[in-house]
C-alpha positions as CSV (number, residue, x, y, z in Angstrom):
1,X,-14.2,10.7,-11.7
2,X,-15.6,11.6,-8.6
3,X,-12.8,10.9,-6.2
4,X,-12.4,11.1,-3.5
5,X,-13.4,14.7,-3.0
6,X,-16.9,14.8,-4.0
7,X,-17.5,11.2,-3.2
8,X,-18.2,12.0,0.5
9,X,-19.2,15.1,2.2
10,X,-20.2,16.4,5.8
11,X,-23.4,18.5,4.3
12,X,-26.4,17.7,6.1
13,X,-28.7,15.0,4.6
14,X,-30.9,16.9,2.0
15,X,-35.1,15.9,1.0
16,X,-33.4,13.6,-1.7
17,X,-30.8,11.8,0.0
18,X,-31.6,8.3,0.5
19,X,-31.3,6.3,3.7
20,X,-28.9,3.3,4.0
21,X,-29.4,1.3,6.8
22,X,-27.4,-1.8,7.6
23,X,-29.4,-5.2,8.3
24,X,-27.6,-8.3,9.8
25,X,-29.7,-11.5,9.2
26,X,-30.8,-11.3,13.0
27,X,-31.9,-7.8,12.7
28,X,-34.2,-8.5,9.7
29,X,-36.9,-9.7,11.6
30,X,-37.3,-6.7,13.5
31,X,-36.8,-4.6,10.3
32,X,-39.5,-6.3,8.6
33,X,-41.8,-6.0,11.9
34,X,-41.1,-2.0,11.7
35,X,-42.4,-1.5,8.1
36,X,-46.0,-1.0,7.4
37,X,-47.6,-3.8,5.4
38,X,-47.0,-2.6,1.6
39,X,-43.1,-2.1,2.5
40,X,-42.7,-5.3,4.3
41,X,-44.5,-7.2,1.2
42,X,-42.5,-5.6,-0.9
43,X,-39.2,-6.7,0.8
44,X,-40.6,-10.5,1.2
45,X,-41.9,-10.7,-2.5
46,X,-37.5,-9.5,-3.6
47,X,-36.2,-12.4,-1.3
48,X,-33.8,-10.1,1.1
49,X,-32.4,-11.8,3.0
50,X,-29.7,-9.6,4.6
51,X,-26.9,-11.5,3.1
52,X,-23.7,-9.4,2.8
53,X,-23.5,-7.3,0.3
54,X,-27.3,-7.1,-0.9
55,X,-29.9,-4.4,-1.0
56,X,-33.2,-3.8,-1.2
57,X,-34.4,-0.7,-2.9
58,X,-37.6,1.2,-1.3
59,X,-39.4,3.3,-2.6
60,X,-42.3,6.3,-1.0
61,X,-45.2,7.0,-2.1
62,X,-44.2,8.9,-5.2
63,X,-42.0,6.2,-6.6
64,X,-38.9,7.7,-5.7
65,X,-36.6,5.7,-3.7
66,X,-36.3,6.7,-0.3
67,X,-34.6,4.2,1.9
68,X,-32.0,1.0,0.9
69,X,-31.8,-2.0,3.2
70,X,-28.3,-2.9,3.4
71,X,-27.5,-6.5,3.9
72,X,-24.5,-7.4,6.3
73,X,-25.0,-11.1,6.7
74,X,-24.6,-12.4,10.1
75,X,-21.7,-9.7,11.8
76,X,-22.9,-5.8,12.1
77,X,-20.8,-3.6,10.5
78,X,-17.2,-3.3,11.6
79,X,-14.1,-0.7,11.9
80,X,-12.2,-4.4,11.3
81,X,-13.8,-4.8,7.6
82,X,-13.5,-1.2,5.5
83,X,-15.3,-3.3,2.7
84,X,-18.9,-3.5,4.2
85,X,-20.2,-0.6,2.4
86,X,-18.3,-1.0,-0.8
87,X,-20.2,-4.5,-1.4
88,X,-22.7,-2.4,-2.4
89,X,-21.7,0.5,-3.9
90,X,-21.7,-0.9,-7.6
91,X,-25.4,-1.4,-7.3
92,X,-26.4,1.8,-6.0
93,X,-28.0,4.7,-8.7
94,X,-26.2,8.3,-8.9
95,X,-27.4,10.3,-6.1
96,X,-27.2,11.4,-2.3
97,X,-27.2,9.2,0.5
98,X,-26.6,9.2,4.2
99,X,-26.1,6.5,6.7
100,X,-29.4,6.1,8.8
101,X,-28.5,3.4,11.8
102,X,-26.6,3.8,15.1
103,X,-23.0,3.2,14.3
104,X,-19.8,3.8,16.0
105,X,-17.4,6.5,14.5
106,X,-15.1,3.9,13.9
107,X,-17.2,1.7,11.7
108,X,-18.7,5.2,9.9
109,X,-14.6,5.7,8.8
110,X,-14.2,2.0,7.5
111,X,-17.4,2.2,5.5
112,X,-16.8,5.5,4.2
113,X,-13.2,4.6,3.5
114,X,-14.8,1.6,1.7
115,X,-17.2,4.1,-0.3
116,X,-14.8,6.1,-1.3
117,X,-12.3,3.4,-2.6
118,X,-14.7,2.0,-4.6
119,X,-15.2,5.1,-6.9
120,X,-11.8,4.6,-7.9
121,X,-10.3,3.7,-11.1
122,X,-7.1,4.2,-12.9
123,X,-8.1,6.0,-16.2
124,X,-4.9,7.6,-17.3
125,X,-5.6,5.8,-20.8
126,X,-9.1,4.5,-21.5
127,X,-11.5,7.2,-19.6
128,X,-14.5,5.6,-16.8
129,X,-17.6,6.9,-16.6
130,X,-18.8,6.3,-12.5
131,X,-21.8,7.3,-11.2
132,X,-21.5,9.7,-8.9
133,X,-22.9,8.7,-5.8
134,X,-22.2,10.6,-2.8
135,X,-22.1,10.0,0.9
136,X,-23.2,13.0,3.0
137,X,-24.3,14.3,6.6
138,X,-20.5,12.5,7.8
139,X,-18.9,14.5,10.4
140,X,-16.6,17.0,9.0
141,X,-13.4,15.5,10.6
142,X,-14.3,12.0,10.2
143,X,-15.1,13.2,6.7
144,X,-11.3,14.5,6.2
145,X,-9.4,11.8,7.7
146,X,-11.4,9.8,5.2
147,X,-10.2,11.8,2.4
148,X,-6.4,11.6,3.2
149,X,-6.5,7.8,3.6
150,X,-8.3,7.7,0.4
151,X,-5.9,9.4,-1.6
152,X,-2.7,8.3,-0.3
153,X,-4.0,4.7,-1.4
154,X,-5.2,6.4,-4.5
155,X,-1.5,7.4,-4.7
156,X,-0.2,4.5,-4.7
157,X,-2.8,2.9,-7.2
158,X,-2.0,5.3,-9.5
159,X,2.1,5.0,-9.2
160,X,1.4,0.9,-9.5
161,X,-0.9,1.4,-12.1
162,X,1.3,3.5,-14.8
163,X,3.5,1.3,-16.8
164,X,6.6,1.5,-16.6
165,X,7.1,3.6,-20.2
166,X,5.7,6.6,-18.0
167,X,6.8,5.8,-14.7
168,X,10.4,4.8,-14.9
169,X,13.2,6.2,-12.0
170,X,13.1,9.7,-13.7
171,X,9.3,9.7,-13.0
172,X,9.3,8.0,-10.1
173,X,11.8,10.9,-8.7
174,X,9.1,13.6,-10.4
175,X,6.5,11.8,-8.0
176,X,8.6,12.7,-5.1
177,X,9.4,15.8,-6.2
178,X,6.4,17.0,-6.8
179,X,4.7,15.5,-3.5
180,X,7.7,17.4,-1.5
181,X,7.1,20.7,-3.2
182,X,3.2,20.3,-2.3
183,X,3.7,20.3,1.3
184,X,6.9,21.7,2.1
185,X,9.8,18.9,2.0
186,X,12.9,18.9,0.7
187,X,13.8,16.3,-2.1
188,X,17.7,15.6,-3.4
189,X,18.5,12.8,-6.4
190,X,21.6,11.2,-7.0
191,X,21.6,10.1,-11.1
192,X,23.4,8.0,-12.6
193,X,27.4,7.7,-12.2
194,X,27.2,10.0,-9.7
195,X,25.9,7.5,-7.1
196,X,29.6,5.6,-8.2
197,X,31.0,9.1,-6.4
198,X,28.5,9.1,-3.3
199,X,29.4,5.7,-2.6
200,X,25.9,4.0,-3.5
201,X,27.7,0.9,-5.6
202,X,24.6,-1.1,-5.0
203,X,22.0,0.6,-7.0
204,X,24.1,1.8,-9.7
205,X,24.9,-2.2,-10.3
206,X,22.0,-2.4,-10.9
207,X,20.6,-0.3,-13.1
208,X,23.7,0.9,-15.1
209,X,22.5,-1.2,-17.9
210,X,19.3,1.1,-18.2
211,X,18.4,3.1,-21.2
212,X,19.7,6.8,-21.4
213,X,16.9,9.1,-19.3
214,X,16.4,6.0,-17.1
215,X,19.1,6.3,-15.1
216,X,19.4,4.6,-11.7
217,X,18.9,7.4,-8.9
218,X,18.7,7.6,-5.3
219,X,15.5,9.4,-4.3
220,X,16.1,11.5,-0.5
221,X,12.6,13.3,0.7
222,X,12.9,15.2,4.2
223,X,9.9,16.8,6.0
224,X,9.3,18.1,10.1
225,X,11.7,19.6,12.4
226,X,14.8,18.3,13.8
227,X,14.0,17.7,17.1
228,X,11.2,15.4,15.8
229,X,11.3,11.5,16.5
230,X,13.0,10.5,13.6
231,X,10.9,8.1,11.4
232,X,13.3,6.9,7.7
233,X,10.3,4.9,5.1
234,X,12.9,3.0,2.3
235,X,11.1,1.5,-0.8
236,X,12.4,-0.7,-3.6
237,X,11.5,1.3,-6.8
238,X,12.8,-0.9,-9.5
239,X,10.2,0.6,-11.8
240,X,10.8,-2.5,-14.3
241,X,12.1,-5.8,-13.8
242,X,12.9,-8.1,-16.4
243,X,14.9,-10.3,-14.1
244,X,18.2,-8.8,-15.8
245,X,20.8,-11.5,-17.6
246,X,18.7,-14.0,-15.5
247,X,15.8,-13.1,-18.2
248,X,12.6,-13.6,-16.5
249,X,10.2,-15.8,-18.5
250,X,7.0,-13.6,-20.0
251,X,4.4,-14.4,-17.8
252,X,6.7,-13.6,-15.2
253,X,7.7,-10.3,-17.0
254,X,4.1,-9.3,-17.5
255,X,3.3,-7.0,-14.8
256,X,7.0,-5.8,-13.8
257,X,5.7,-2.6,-13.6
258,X,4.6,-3.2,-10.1
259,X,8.2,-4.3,-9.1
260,X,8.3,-0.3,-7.5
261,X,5.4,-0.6,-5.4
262,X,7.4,-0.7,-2.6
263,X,8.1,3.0,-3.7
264,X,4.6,3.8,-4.2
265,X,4.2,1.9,-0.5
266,X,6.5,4.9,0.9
267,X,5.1,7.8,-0.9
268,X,2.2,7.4,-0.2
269,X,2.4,6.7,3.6
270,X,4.7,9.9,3.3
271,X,1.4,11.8,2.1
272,X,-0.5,10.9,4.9
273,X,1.9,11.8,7.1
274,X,2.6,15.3,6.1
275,X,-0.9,16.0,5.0
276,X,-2.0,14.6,8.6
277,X,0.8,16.6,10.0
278,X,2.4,14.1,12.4
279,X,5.0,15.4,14.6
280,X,7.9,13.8,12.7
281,X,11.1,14.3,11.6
282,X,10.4,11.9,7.8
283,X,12.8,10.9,5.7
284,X,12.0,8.7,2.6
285,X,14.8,7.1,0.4
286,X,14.2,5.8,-2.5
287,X,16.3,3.1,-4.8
288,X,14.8,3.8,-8.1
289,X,16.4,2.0,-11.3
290,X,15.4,-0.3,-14.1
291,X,16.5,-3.8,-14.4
292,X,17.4,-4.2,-17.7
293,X,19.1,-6.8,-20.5
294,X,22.1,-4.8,-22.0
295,X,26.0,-5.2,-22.8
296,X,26.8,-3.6,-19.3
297,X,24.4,-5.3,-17.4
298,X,25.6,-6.6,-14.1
299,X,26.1,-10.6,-14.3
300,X,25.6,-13.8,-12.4
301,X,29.0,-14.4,-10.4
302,X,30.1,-10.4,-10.2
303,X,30.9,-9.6,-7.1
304,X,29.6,-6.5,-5.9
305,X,30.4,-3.9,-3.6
306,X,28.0,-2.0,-0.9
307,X,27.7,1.2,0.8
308,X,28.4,-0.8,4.3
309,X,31.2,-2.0,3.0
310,X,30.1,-5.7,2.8
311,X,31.0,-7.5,-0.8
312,X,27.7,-9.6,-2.0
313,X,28.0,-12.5,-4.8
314,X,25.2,-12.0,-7.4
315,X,23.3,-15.2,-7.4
316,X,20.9,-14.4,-9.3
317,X,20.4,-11.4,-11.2
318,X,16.7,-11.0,-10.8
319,X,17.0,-10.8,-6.8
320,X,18.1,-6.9,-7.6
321,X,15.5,-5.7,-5.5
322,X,17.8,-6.7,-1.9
323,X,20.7,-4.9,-3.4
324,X,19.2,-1.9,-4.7
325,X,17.2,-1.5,-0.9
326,X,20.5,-2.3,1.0
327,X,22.9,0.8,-0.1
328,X,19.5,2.6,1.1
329,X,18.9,1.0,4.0
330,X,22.4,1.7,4.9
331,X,22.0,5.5,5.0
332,X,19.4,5.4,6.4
333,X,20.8,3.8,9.6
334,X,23.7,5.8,9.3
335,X,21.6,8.6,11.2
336,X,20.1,6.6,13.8
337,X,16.2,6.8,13.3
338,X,13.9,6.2,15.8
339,X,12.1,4.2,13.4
340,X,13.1,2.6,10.1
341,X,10.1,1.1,7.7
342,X,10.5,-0.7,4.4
343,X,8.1,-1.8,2.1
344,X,9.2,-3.6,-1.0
345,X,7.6,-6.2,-3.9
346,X,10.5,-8.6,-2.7
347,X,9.8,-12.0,-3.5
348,X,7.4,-14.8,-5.1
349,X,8.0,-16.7,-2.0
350,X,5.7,-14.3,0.1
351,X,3.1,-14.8,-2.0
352,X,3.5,-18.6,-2.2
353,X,3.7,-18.8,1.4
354,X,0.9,-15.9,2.0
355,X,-0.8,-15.5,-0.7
356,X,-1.8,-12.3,-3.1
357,X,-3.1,-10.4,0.4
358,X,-1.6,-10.6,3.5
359,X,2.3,-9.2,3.0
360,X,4.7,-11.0,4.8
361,X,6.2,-8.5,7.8
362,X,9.5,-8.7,9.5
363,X,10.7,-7.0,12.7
364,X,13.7,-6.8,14.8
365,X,11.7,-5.1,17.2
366,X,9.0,-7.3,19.1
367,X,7.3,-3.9,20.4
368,X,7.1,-2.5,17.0
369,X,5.6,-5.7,15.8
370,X,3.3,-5.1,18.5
371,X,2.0,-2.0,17.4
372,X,1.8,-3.4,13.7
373,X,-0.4,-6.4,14.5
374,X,-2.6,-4.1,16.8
375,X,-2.9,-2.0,14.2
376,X,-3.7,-4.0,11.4
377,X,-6.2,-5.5,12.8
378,X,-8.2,-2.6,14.2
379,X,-7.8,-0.7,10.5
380,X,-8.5,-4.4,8.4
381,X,-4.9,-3.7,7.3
382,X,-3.9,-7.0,7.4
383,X,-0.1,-8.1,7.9
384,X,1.4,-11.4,9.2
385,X,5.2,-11.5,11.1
386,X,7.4,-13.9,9.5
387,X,10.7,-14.8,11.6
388,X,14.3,-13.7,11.5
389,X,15.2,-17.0,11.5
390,X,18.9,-16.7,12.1
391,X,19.6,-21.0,11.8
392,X,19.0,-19.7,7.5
393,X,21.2,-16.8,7.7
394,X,24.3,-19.5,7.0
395,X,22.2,-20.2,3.1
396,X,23.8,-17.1,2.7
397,X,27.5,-17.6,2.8
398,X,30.0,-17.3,-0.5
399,X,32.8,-18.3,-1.4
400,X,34.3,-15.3,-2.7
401,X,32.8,-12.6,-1.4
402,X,31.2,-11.7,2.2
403,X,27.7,-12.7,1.2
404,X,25.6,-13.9,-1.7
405,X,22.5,-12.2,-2.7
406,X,20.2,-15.4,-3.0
407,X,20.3,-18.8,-0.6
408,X,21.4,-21.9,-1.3
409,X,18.3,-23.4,-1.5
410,X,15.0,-22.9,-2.7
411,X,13.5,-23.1,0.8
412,X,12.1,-20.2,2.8
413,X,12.7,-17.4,0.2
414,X,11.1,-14.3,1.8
415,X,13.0,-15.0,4.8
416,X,16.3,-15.5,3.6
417,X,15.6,-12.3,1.7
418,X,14.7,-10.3,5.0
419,X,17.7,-11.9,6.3
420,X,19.9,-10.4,3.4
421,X,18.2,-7.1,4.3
422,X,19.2,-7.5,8.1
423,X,22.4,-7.7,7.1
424,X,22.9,-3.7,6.4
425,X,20.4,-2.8,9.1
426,X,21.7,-1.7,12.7
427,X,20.7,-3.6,15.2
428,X,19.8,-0.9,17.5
429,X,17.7,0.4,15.0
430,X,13.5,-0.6,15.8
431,X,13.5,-1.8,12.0
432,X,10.0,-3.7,9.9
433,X,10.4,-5.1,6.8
434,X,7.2,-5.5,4.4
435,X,7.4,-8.1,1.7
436,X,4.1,-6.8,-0.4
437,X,2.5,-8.0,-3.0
438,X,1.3,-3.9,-3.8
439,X,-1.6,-5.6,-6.6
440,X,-5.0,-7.0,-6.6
441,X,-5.4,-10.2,-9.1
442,X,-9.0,-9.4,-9.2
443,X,-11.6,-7.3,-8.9
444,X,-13.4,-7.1,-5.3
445,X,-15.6,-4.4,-3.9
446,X,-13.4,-1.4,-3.4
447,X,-10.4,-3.1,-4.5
448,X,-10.3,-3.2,-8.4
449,X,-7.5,-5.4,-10.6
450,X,-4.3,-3.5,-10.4
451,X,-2.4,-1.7,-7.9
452,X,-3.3,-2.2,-4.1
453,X,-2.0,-0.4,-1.3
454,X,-1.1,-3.4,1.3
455,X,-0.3,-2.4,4.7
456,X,0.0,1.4,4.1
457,X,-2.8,2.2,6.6
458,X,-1.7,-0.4,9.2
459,X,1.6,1.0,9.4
460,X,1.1,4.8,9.9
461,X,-1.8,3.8,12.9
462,X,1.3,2.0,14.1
463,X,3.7,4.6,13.6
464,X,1.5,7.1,15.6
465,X,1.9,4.5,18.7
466,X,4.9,3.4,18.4
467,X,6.4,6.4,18.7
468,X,3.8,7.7,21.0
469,X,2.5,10.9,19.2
């Protein structure tokens, strides 16, 4: 598979590269004026008419093809849309080619971003068989930064993508391990009972009932020097989620082996961070367990204990993934970062209220909300703030205990959930929560079915100016 490595390149346009040259519909008249006649009857007699994502093939005077009109419909190509030269891709033959139209460097990145991501497939089981087509004559560090945002979101593709019989928490914490080994971190797991001992009651709750070798763990990755602004990235890694004692129903069930994209979220970002070599004290943590049915399976009514010290109800068992993040979430404040991200597959609410998308984002901070939505929209990253609504944080309340993990309603679920996760998150503490739907229901140019990286790209732009590096 020829990605993302050979996909693109920075060597000069060879004799058999083909041209691709972008055409809105108010350009094509000027095209068509610039071609001699047998070229411009030629394009008239295939019916382009520059709508997005078209082509039209030329060919010289030998037959082979030389130049490929690309249709944008009726905006130019933009930094804000990294999917205007993946529409085409897919209809492209094996070859060389080379952008031949004056573009900005920021619109070059987006579309070669966009050509590289649609060479990607997930083909751990069933091999593909992609032409290779390659991009060429980029500039060489254009043509880098490409590469490392194009396999971090391979990254976390491929972590989504693996079901859960290979990727449970003892693979997950191989991921981490091996990523922290590749550029120089330091990674420390605690498995099992011992989490009982290093006072993480939260996640060993829930995923005590697990099968031997699957193990709930807490995943700790560290990486830059001390004096560093310190930046702490916490992702829900419940690598499957049947819903626990609350059994989820099967369609429900079916693709549970997402529930630890939040995980994938983190490690990848934590690739592009180290491999970018930000000036960063990083710290990821990790909750990976499985939620599973099984005689020592927490229940509905248990009253649980946390690493903050706060006692939380259990509602619902299949709202794990708030208590596994908040024993995490905890720590990590526990050292007073500069900067505290989460991502997390959180709730169906988001996605009701959202859709599939757009991940619902949360910040205590309105300056690092401010970076966020800058940054999504100049990297087509897109995220959407959803309040803190503190008149909900009441739904909340138990009887018995200091909290309860689920509302008392069915109203306003991803809030009341970021509001659970506020709870064990200092309020001094510049802190975004993303509720992420880390999956693609369909396939789309660049973007086929399966795991999606949602806001990864968005968030380390913002990172960079939030913490002014």
């Amino acid at each position: 598979m020829p990605f993302p490595e050979t996909c693109i390149s920075s060597t000069e346009a060879c004799e058999n590269a083909v041209a691709l040259t972008p055409v809105s519909t108010d350009q094509l008249p000027a095209i068509l004026d610039s071609f001699d006649e047998k070229q411009r009857k030629w394009l008239l007699s295939t019916g382009f008419q520059a709508k997005s994502g078209s082509v039209a093939l030329l060919a010289g005077d030998d037959g082979a093809l030389v130049r490929t009109l690309i249709g944008t419909g009726k905006e130019k190509p933009s930094p804000q849309d990294p999917w205007w030269l993946a529409a085409v891709v897919d209809q492209l033959p094996a070859g060389d080619f080379y952008l031949d139209a004056d573009i900005d460097k920021k619109t070059v990145l987006s579309g070669a971003l966009g050509w590289c991501l649609s060479h990607y497939s997930f083909d751990r089981y069933k091999p593909a068989e992609t032409p290779k087509r390659t991009l060429i004559a980029l500039p060489e560090d254009l043509c880098a930064e490409v590469k490392r945002l194009a396999s971090a979101t391979a990254t976390v593709r491929d972590l989504v993508n693996t079901p859960a019989e290979h990727m449970g928490p003892a693979e997950l914490q191989d991921a981490a391990e091996a990523l922290a080994e590749k550029h120089g971190a330091t990674s420390e797991t605690i498995v099992g009972d011992d989490l009982l001992d290093h006072n993480f009651p939260a996640i060993h709750a829930v995923g005590r009932a697990a099968a031997e070798g699957r193990e709930p763990r807490l995943i700790d990755l560290n990486w830059g020097p001390d004096n560093a602004p310190k930046l702490t990235l916490v992702g829900k890694g419940v690598c499957f989620d049947t819903g626990g004692l609350d059994l989820k129903p099967g369609a429900g069930m079916r693709w549970m082996k997402k529930d630890m994209g939040g995980a994938a979220h983190v490690l990848g970002l934590a690739q592009l961070i180290m491999e970018t070599g930000l000036d960063v004290r990083l710290r990821v943590l990790i909750s990976a367990v499985e939620n599973s049915v099984a005689g020592s399976a927490y229940r509905p009514g248990d009253v649980i204990d946390t690493r903050k010290g706060l006692t939380v109800e259990v509602g619902n068992t299949d709202a794990e993934g708030r208590i596994v993040l908040c024993d995490a979430l905890t720590l990590a404040c526990e050292e007073n970062p500069d900067l505290l991200i989460d991502f997390a597959t959180l709730t169906g609410a988001a996605r009701v209220a959202l859709g599939a998308d757009l991940p619902a984002t949360y910040s205590n901070h309105d300056a690092l909300w401010g970076a966020l939505e800058s940054s999504a929209k100049a990297t087509g990253d897109p995220l959407w703030r959803m309040p803190l609504w503190d008149g909900y944080d009441g739904q909340l309340s138990s009887t018995i205990a200091d909290l309860s993990n689920i509302a008392d309603s069915g109203f306003a679920g991803s809030i009341t959930a970021a509001l659970y996760l506020q709870r064990f998150v200092d309020s001094k503490t510049p802190w975004s929560h993303l509720d992420t739907y880390a999956w693609s229901q369909k396939p789309r140019p660049g973007r086929p079915m399966g795991g999606e990286a949602q806001g990864m790209r968005a968030a380390f732009a913002a990172i960079q100016d939030f913490l002014d590096l």
